[in-house]
Each structure stands twice: as C-alpha cells, then as structure tokens.
C-alpha positions in Angstrom: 100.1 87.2 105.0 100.9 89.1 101.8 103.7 91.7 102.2 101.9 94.4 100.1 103.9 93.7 96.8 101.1 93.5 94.2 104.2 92.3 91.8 106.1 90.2 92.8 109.7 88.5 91.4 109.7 91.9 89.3 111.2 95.8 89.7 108.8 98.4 88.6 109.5 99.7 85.4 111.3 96.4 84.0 111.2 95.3 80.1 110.2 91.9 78.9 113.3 89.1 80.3 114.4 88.6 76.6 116.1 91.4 74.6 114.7 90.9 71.1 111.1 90.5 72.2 111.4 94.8 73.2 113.0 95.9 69.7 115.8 94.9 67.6 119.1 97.0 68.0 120.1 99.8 65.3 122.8 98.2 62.8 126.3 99.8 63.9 129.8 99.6 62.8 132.9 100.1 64.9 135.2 103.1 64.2 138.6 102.8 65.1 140.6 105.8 66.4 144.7 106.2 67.8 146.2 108.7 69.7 149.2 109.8 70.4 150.3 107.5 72.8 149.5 104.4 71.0 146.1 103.6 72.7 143.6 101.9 70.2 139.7 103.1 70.5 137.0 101.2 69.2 134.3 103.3 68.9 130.4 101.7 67.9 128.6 104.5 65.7 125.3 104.1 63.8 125.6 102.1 60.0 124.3 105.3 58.4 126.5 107.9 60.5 129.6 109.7 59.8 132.1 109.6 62.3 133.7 112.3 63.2 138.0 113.1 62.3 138.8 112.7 65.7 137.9 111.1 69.4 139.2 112.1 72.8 141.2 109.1 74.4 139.5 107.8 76.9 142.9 106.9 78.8 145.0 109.9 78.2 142.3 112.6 76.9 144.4 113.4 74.0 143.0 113.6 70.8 143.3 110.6 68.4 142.5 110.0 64.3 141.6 107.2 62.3 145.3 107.3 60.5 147.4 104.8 63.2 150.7 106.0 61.5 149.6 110.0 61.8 147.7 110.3 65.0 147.0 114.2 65.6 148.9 116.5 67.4 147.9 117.5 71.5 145.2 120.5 71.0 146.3 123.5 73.1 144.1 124.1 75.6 142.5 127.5 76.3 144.1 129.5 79.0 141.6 130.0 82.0 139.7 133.5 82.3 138.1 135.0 84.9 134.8 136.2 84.4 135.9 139.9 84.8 137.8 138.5 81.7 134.9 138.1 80.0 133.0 141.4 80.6 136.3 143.2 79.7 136.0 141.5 76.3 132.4 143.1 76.0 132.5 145.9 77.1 134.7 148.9 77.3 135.6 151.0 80.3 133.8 153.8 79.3 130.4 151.4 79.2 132.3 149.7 82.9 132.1 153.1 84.5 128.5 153.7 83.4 127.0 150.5 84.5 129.3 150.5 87.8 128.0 154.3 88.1 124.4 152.9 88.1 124.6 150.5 90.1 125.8 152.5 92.9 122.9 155.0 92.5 120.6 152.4 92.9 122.4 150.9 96.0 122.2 154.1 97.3 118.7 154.9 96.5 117.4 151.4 98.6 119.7 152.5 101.2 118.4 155.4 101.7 121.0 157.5 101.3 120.0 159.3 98.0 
C-alpha cells in the first residue's frame, strides 16, 4: 500500500546530494581580528570585500582590530533612555503642553463630556 509520499528518500525543497553540482562557492579570504582579552577571530569575508577596522568578539562582545599588539579599547556604551527621553529631546515643553492639551480635548470630546 503506498503511504501517500509521491517522493520518497527525499525532503521537499532539497538541492542535488553533491555540493558543486548546485554552484561553486564565492572565493573568500579569512580576516583575522583580536580583542582585548586575547581571543583570536577568524572571520571568512568575500576576495573582493573590505573588511571592516573592527569585529565584536564573539566570546566577550568587546570590540577587537586586526593589530594583535593594539587591540582597541572597550566602546562606552550608551546610557539607557526612556522613551519620554526621547520626546523631551524633540520637542519642547511649550510644544508638550500643546499636544498633551489636544489630546485631552479629544478624550473629552469621545467621552462626551465636551
């Protein structure tokens, strides 16, 4: 009896068995990059690319540079903001009091209470 597999010994959506017979892979180079606590990263990165000045360490998440005597220093992270952080850096209170002032007559005006 067949088991409804029209298929069979095969996924759906699966490539010839052999890799070279579906394309032949981009020529790459390998990048090395060390941070500051003395973790080597070998990075692959296209023939034709640039690689960039720095990587984040995948162990540590510290930045590291090609240089292994000079690895660069720990970026300082941005201190957390609220979003009421945010609006106060665009716009000022008088523009807050408007918009709050709006807000609340329109509130008020689907409420009923005009």
């Amino acid at each position: 009896m067949a088991s409804g597999n029209l298929i069979r010994g095969a996924r759906t959506g699966s490539g010839p068995e052999r890799f070279n017979e579906r394309h032949a892979p981009a020529p790459r180079r390998s990048v090395t990059y060390w941070c500051r606590n003395d973790h080597r990263i070998d990075v692959p990165i296209a023939a034709e690319a640039e690689p960039p000045p720095q990587w984040d360490c995948p162990h540590c998440g510290v930045p590291a540079g090609q240089d292994p005597g000079n690895p660069p220093g720990r970026a300082r992270p941005e201190p957390y903001k609220t979003h009421l952080a945010y609006v106060k850096e665009r716009r000022t209170p008088e523009e807050g009091e408007a918009l709050l002032a709006e807000a609340l007559a329109a509130l008020r005006r689907r409420r009923g209470r005009a």
